[in-house]
FIFI-423994 format. One record per residue (C-alpha): x, y, z. Coordinates in steps of 0.25 Angstrom, whole numbers, plus 5000, padded with zeros to 4 digits. Example, Ala and Ser with C-alpha at 12.3 -4.5 7.8 and 13.67 -1.06 7.14 Angstrom:
residues 2
504949825031;505549965029;
//
This chain:
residues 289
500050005000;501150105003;501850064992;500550094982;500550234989;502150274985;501650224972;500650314972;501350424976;502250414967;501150434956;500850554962;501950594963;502450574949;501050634942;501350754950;502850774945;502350744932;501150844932;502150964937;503150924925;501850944916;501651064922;502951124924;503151084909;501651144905;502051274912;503351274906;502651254893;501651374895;502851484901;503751444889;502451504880;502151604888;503551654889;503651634871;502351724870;502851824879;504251834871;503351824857;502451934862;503752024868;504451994854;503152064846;502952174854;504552204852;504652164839;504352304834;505352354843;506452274837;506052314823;506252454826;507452424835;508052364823;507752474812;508252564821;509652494821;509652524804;509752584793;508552644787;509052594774;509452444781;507952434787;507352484773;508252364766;507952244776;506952284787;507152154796;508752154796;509252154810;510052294814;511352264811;512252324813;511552424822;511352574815;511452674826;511252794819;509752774819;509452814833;510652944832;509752984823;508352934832;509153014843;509353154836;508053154830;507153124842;508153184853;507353344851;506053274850;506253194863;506653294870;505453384866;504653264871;505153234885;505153394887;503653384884;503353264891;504153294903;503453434905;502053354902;502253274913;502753374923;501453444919;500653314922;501153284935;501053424941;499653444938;499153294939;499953274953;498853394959;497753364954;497853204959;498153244971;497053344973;496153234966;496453144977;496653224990;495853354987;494153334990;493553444980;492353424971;492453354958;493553284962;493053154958;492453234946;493853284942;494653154943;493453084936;493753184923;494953154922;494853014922;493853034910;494853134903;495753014903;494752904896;494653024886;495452974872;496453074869;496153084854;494653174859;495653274866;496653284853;495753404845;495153474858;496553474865;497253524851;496153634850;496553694862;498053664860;497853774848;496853874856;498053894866;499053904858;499853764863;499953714848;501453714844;501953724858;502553614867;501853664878;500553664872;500853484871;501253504887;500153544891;499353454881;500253324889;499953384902;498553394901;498253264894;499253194904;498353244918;497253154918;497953014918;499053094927;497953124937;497353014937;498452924940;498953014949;497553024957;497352884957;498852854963;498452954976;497252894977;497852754978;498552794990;497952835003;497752975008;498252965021;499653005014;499153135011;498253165022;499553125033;500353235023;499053335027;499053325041;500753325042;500153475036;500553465022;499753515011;499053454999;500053504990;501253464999;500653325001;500553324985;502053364984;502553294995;501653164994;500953144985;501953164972;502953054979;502052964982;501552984966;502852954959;502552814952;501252874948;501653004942;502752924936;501652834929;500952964924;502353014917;502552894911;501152884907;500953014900;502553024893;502152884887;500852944882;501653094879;502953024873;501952944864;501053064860;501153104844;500053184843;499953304852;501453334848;501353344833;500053454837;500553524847;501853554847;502853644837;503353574825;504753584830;504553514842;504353354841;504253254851;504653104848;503453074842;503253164832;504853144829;504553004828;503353034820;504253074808;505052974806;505052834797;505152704803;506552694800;507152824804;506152814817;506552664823;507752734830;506752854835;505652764840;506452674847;507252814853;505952874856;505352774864;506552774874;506052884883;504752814885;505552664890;506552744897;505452804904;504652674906;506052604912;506352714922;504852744926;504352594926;504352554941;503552704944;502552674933;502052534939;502252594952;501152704948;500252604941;500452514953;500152604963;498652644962;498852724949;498052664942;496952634954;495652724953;
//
């Protein structure tokens, strides 16, 4: 009897080795798919970045005789002449930008924190509108905004496309901003209230630190969608000023492989420095109605 029992232990024993082989080899099986589609998806979506990475390593005249040949040897001289052609532009559109943002912050900043700490009437009313000013597609405000571009004589200025950025950037700036002080409690303004300091002081002194990974995410938010903007340049500002987009909107696509690649530096540059504040401010009841 005892020995009929070891047999029959053993039997289980074996079927259960057997069954984790099977299912070690199954899992096996299904990672070595999922890791092949990951790589298959990951090579598509960079497959138009290697094209132009490699027409930008040539010759115009190389690219127009054999478009698949690899870069060799590497030609430099495309992304010199990227680099002197895009430098002014770039410049004129980080100046722009940076001032946007700047603009953005010191009257968003405020107004969250009177939306938050402030009791008046509308308030609800007020963060309810710009809520709606946000859904609104942005193509219904190009005429209107244009129109009064032209009545206050901003048309042909670079100010005039500041002051376009800093309006259009407020809504989802406050909004964010609004949200991120209303994640957190208000006993952190009310202890700086009774220590005696004042609204404004508690906004400088408090509120501003503690926002970092939130206002960070509203820069990166609106210099992605300003860096990326063709439109409002090309009918606002003077003909001699160019940003990257309208440079980059005047060239082939064998001349401008160097330049699109040059041109989208700022924005990874940006996106590696800014990353671990960005999923902080998303993180942090940003996004958190």
């Amino acid at each position: 009897m005892q020995s009929q029992d070891i047999r029959y232990g053993q039997r289980i024993m074996t079927a259960t080795l057997s069954f984790r082989a099977w299912l070690s080899h199954r899992v096996s099986f299904a990672r070595l798919i999922q890791y092949s589609l990951l790589i298959t998806f990951l090579f598509l979506s960079m497959f138009v970045m290697l094209i132009t990475l490699g027409i930008s390593l040539r010759p115009r005249l190389a690219v127009q005789v054999d478009f698949w040949a690899l870069p060799l040897p590497l030609y430099w001289d495309n992304y010199r002449w990227a680099w002197a052609y895009l430098r002014q532009p770039m410049i004129n559109t980080l100046v722009i930008i940076g001032s946007s943002l700047v603009g953005i912050l010191v009257f968003a900043c405020p107004a969250s924190y009177a939306l938050v700490r402030i009791n008046f009437p509308g308030k609800n009313l007020i963060f309810y509108a710009i809520l709606a000013f946000i859904m609104v597609p942005p193509a219904i405000l190009l005429t209107p905004n244009f129109i009064l571009a032209v009545q206050w004589d901003l048309k042909g200025t670079v100010h005039g496309l500041i002051l376009f950025y800093i309006g259009s950037g407020q809504a989802f700036a406050i909004f964010l901003i609004t949200t991120f002080f209303q994640s957190h409690e208000p006993e952190i303004f009310e202890a700086a209230r009774i220590d005696g300091a004042s609204e404004l002081q508690a906004l400088r002194r408090i509120a501003i630190p503690m926002a970092w990974p939130i206002l960070i995410t509203v820069c990166i938010v609106n210099f992605l969608t300003f860096y990326s903007d063709l439109v409002w340049p090309a009918l606002i500002l003077p003909q001699d000023v160019r940003t990257v987009m309208l440079a980059l909107n005047r060239l082939g696509p064998v001349s401008g492989a160097a330049s699109f690649l040059l041109a989208s530096l700022p924005q990874l540059i940006l996106f590696t420095v800014a990353m671990k504040y960005f999923t902080q401010g998303l993180t942090s009841g940003a996004v958190k109605a």
